[in-house]
C-alpha positions as CSV (number, residue, x, y, z in Angstrom):
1,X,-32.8,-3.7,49.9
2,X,-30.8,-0.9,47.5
3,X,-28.0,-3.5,47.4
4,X,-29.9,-6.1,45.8
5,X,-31.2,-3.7,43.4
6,X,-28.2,-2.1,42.5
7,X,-26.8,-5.9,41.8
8,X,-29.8,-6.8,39.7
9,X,-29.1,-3.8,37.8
10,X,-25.7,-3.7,37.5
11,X,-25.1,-6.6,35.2
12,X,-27.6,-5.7,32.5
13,X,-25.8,-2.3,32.3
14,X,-22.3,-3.3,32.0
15,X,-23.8,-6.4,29.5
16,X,-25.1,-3.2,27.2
17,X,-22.1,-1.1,27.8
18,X,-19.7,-4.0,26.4
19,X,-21.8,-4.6,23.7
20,X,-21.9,-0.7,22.5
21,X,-18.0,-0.6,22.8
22,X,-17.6,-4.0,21.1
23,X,-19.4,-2.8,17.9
24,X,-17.5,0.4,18.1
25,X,-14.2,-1.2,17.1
26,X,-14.0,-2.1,13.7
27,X,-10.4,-2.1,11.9
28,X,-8.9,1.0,10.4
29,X,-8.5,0.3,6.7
30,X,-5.0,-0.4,5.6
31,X,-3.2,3.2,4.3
32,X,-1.7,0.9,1.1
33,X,-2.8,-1.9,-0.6
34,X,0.1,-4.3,-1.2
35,X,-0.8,-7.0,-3.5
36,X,2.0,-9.2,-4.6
37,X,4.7,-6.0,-4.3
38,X,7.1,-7.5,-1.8
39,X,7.4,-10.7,-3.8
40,X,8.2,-9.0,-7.0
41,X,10.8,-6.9,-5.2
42,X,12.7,-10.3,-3.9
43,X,12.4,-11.3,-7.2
44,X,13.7,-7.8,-8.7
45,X,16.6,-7.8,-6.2
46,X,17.5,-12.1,-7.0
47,X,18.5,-10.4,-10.2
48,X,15.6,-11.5,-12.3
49,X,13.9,-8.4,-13.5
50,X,11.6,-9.6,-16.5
51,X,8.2,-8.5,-18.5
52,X,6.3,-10.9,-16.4
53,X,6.8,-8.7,-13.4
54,X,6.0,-6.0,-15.1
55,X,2.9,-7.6,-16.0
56,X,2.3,-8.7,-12.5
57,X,2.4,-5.0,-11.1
58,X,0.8,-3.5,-13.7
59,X,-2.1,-5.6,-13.2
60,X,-1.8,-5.1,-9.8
61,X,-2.0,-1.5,-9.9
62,X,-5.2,-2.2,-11.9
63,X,-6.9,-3.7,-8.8
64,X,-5.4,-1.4,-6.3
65,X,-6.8,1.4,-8.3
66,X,-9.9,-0.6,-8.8
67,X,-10.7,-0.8,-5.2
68,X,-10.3,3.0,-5.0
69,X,-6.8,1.9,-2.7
70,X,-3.6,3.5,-3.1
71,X,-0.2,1.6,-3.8
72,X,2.6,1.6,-1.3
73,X,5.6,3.9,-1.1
74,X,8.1,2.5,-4.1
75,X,5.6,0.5,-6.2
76,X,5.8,3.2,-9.2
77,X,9.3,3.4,-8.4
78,X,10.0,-0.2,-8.8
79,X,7.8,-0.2,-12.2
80,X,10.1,1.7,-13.4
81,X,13.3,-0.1,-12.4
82,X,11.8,-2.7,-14.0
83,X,10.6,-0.7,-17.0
84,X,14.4,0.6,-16.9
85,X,15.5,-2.8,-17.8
86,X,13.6,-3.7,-20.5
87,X,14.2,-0.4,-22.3
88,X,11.2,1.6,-22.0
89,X,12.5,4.8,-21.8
90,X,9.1,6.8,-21.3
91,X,7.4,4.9,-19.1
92,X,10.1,4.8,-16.6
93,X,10.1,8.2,-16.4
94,X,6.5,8.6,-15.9
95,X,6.7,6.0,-13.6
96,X,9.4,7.8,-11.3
97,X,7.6,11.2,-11.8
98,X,4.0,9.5,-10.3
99,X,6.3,8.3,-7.4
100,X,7.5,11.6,-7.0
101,X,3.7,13.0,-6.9
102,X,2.4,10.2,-4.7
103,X,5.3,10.7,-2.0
104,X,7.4,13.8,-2.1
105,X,9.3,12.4,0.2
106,X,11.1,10.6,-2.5
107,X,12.1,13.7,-4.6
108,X,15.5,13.4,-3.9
109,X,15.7,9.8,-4.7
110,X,13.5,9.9,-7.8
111,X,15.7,13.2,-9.2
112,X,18.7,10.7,-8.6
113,X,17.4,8.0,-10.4
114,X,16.1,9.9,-13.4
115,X,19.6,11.8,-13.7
116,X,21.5,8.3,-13.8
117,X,18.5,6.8,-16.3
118,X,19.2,9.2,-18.9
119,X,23.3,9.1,-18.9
């Protein structure tokens, strides 16, 4: 007699156990919002810097900041490569110090780059 209980029991219970867990696991949001970065880059790197990627981060950036996101490690970076090339002096190094802000990890890198920029 208990064991027919305990099986008619049994089921319901794990039925609401799984359902509890399964509502507990929802996806972490992403740390960076990436946008069209990586494509930009390739572009960067085919030796094609131009004002329309600049225009495509920068609007970019808009919407990343828009959704209260944060950009990925090297996006301000990059802006200012690009920035670099078209001969805006002051916004590539704003750009490189707001890299420098966002990831300190960069310092080094950015302190580099900023050196060899105004030679």
């Amino acid at each position: 007699m208990k064991n027919k209980f305990a099986k008619r029991h049994a089921l319901p219970f794990a039925l609401t156990a799984c359902a509890l867990l399964a509502g507990c696991n929802t996806p972490p949001k992403p740390l960076y919002q990436w946008e069209s970065y990586q494509p930009q880059v390739y572009e960067y790197f085919k030796g094609q810097a131009s004002v329309e990627q600049v225009t495509v981060l920068e609007r970019d950036l808009q919407k990343i900041r828009a959704t209260g996101s944060k950009p990925p490690p090297g996006y301000h970076a990059q802006l200012g490569m690009l920035y670099a090339s078209l001969g805006k002096d002051e916004q590539v190094v704003q750009e490189f110090q707001t890299e420098k802000e966002l990831f300190p990890e960069s310092s080094t890198y950015m302190d580099f780059l900023m050196r060899k920029f105004k030679k």
